[in-house]
N, C-alpha and C positions, 0 to 999 in steps of 0.2 A: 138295133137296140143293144145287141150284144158288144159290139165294137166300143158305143156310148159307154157303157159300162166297164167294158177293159179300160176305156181311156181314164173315166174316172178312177179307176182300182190302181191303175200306175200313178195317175197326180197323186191319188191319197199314198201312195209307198213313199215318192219322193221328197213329198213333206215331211214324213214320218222322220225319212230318211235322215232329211236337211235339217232338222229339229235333233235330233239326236247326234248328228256330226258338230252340232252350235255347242250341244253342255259337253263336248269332249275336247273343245278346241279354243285355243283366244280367237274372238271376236275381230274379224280382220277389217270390221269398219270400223268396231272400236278402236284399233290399232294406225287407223290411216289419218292423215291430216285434218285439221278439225280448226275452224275457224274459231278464235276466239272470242266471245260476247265483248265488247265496249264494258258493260256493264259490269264486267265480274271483274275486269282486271281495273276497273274507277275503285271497287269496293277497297281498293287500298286507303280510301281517300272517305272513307267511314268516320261519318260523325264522331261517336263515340271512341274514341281509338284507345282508350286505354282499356273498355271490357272486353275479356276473354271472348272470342265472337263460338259462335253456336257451331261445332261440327258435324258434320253427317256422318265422313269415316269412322268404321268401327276399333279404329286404331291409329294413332301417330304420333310422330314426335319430332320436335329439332333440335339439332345438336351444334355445339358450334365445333367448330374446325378444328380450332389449337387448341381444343383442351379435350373432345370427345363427352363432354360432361352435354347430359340432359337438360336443355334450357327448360324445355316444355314436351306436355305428352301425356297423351291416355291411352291405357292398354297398350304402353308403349314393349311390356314384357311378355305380352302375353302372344303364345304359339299361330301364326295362321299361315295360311298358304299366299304364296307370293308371287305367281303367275307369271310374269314376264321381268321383272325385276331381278330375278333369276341370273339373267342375261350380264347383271354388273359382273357374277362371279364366272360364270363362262367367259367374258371377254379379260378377265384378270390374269385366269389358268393359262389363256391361250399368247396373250401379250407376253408373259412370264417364262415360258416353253417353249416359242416355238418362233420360226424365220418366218417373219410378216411378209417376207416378199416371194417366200415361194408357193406356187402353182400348184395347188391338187383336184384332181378330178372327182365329181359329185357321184354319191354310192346312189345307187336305188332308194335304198332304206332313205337316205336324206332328201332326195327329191322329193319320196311319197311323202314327207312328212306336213299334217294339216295343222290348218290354223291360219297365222298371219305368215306370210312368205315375202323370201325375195324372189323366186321367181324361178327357182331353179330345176333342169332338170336332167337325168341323170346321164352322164358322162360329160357334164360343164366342164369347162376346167376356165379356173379362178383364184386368181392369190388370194390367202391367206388373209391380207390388207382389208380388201374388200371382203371377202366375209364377213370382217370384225362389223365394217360400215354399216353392210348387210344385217348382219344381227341388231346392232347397236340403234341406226337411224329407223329403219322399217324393219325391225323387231322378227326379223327370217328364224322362223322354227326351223324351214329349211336349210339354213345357213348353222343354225346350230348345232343342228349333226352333223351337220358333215368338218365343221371344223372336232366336234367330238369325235368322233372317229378318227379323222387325221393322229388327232395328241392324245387321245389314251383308247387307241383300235376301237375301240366297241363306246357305245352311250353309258355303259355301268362302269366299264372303264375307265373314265373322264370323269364319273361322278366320284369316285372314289379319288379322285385328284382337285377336284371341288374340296369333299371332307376334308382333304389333308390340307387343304390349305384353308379353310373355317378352322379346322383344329390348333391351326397356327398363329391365328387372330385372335384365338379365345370365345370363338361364336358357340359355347355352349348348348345354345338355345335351335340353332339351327343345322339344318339336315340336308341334302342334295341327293335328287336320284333323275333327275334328266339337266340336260345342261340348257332347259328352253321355256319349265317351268311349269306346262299342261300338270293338270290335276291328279295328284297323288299326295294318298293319304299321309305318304311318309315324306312329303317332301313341304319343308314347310321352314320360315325363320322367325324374328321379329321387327316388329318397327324398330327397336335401337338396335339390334343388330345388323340390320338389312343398311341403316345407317353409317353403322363403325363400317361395316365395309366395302361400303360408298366413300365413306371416307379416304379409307387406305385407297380404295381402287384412283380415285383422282388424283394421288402423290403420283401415279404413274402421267407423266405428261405423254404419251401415246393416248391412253384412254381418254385423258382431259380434251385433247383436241377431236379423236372420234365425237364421245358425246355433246360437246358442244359446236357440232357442227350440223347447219341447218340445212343446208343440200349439197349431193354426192356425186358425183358420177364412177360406177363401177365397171368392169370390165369384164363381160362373159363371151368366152369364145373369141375373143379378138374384136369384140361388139361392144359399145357404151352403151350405160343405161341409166337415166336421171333416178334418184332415191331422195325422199326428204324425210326428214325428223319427224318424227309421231310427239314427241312432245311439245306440248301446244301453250307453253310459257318460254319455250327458248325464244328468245326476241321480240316474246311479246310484253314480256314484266319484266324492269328495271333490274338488274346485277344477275340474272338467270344464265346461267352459263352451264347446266344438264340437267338431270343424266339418263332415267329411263322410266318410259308408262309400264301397264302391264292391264290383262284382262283374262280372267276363267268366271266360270261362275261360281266357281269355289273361291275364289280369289275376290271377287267384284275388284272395282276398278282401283289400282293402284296409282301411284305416282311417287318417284323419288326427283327433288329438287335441289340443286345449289343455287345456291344465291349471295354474292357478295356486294358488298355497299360499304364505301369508304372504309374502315379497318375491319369491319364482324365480317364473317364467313361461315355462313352455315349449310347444313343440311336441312330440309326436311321432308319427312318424310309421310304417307298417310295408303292404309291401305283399309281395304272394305268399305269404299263410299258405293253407293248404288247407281250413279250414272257416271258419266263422262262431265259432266255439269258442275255435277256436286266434285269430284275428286281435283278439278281446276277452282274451285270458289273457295276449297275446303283450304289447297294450296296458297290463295293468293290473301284470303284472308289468315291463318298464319302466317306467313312470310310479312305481310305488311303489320300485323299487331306485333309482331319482335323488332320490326328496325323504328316502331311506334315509339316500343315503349322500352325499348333496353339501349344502354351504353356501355360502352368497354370500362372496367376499372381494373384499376394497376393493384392488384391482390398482391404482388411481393414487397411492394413498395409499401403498404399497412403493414404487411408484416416483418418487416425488415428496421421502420420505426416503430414498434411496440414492443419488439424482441430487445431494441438498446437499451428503450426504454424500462425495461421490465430487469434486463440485466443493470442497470445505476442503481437500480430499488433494493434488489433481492442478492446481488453476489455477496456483500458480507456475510450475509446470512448463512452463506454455509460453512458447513463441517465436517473437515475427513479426519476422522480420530485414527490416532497413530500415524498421521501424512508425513511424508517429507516436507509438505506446503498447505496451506491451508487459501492458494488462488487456486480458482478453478476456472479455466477459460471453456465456453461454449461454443454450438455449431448449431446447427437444424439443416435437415436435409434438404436438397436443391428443389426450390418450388419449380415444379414441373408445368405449372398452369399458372403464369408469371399473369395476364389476363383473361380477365373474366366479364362477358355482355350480363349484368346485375341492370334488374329491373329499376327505374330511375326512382323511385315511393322506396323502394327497400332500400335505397343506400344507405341512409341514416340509420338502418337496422341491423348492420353490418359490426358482428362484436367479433375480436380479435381473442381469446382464452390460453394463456400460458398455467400449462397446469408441471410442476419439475419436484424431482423429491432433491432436499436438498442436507443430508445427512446422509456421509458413507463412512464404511471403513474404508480404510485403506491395503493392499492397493487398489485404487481404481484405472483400468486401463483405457487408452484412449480407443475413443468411439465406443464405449458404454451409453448404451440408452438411458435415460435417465425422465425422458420428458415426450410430452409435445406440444404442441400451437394447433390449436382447433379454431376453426374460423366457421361462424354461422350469420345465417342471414334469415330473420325475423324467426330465431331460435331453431331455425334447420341446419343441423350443421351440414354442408358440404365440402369444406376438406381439411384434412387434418395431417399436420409436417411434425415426424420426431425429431426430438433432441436430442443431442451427444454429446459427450466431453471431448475434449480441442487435445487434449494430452494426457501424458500417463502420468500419475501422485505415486510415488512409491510409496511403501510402508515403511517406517524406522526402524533401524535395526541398531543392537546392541550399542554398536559403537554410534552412531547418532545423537542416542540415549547418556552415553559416556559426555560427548561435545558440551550436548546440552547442560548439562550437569558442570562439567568444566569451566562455562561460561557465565552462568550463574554465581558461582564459588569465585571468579575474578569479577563478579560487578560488587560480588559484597564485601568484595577485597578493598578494594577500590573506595568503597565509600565508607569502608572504616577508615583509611587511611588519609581519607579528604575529609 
């Protein structure tokens, strides 16, 4: 009886146990390869395609590529924990720092580390390459200390080389304190920032080829070992070419996605869906309502015919009192976001606003601000380009005033005489 009872007093510890290792660590089946329903990846092919479809994530957004601008998104700024997505800016720091081909040996501290694993344990030794894979494909918490370690000695080390480079991005909103993502209070970003730097991180073609690769083979100890992609839209949905899941229970299930199709290129991105179900359904029905319902327009080309156009109207109109000249040539500064994916319904709602003061003294030097071109779409403005003057208008002076005067006194010379 008493043995019965120890036995069950240890099952009941190691449940406890096992329960309590689950809320402190990603879920390493959520992390493992996951077959994707027929059904969720049809849902591109949704009757209704132009409404907004119904999200479970408690936050997301997509972004396009060459311009960084918010297509679409909810609670797209708002603070949360991001669990394994983490991983974009640890393999950034590390691509950015350090020789992918050299060999370091696994710490303790990195072996023990729980959660989702590659597999490692301590005194491995393994390039730097495969780490990234490691981290990147099967999402190794283990793999990402020990590359933390390598490139800034210690995990607080390396996060602090994280910061500096969010600092550098402009990630205001986002925070770094392990390079793997497990749950802490201070460690947290947003959907459009988790986005911008996905963004940036893909300019890197090192990362663009790790993440968009669907199985690995790494190299421990002078040993192979097969890896595959945890993300379960790489080769399964049309233009999908990365980047990383993620899971805590702080975190619920995340997913960062690119996706290109003929000229749009996006991110999108969605984090706090409650299964693995939802954060793949949540993905593919966005991704397919944007290549639904958006097309590329030539935003400099509007603006570059309304700017001539508005200059034929309005240039007499000005006045620089006391000028040398009374032409004034204009500029507007270089549209930075030359195309833009606008919703196909809102095109026609697409106003063009040239607002310029057109009264100076003189002198006015060149590249003086004087204006700008506001561009909105169904009264949302989203971008707006200043205007400058092309040259400098000197002031008159004395003698100027003399000419002036000189030449007047010969025109009335002149037609008294005629």
């Amino acid at each position: 009886m008493r043995k019965k009872f120890l036995l069950i007093l240890y099952l009941f510890i190691f449940i406890i146990f096992q329960i309590s290792s689950f809320s402190l660590c990603d879920d390493i089946n959520d992390e493992a390869i996951i077959d994707v329903d027929a059904d969720i990846i049809s849902s591109s092919n949704i009757e209704n395609k132009s409404k907004l479809p119904d999200i479970n994530s408690r936050a997301y957004v997509i972004i396009d590529r060459n311009t960084n601008l918010a297509i679409l998104g909810k609670n797209e700024n708002t603070k949360r924990k991001m669990a394994s997505t983490t991983k974009v800016m640890t393999a950034t720091v590390i691509i950015e720092n350090c020789d992918l081909n050299e060999t370091i040996e696994v710490s303790k501290k990195a072996a023990g580390t729980g959660g989702s694993r590659l597999g490692l344990k301590t005194g491995d030794k393994i390039t730097i390459r495969d780490l990234l894979y490691g981290l990147m494909l099967k999402s190794g918490n283990d793999a990402a200390v020990a590359l933390a370690e390598h490139c800034g000695g210690s995990v607080q080390g390396f996060s602090e080389l994280m910061n500096k480079k969010a600092a550098e991005l402009n990630l205001d909103n986002t925070n770094f304190e392990t390079p793997h993502g497990l749950d802490s209070d201070n460690h947290y970003t947003t959907a459009y920032e988790l986005a911008i730097l996905s963004n940036y991180a893909l300019n890197n073609k090192t990362f663009k080829q790790i993440v968009g690769t669907k199985n690995y083979t790494v190299t421990i100890n002078g040993y192979p070992k097969s890896i595959s992609n945890t993300n379960e839209l790489l080769g399964n949905l049309e233009g999908v070419y990365g980047i990383k899941t993620g899971f805590t229970n702080g975190a619920n299930r995340c997913l960062v996605s690119a996706c290109k199709r003929d000229n749009m290129d996006i991110i999108c991105v969605v984090l706090g869906a409650d299964t693995k179900k939802h954060r793949t359904q949540d993905s593919v029905k966005l991704i397919s309502y944007f290549f639904n319902n958006f097309t590329p327009i030539n935003i400099e080309e509007l603006i570059i015919n309304k700017f001539d156009e508005w200059k034929n109207e309005n240039l007499n109109n000005f006045v620089i009192n006391k000028g040398t000249s009374q032409t004034v040539q204009l500029k507007f500064e270089k549209v930075d976001k030359p195309i833009i994916p606008i919703r196909r319904d809102l095109i026609d709602s697409i106003n063009i606003s040239i607002n310029c003061k057109n009264n100076f003294e003189a002198p006015v030097l060149k590249d003086t601000l004087i204006g700008n071109i506001n561009i909105t779409i169904a009264e949302n403005s989203i971008l707006t380009y200043n205007i400058y003057t092309a040259q400098t208008i000197s002031r008159k002076s004395s003698f100027s005033y003399l000419l002036e005067l000189l030449k007047k006194y010969n025109l009335i010379l002149e037609n008294c005489l005629f």
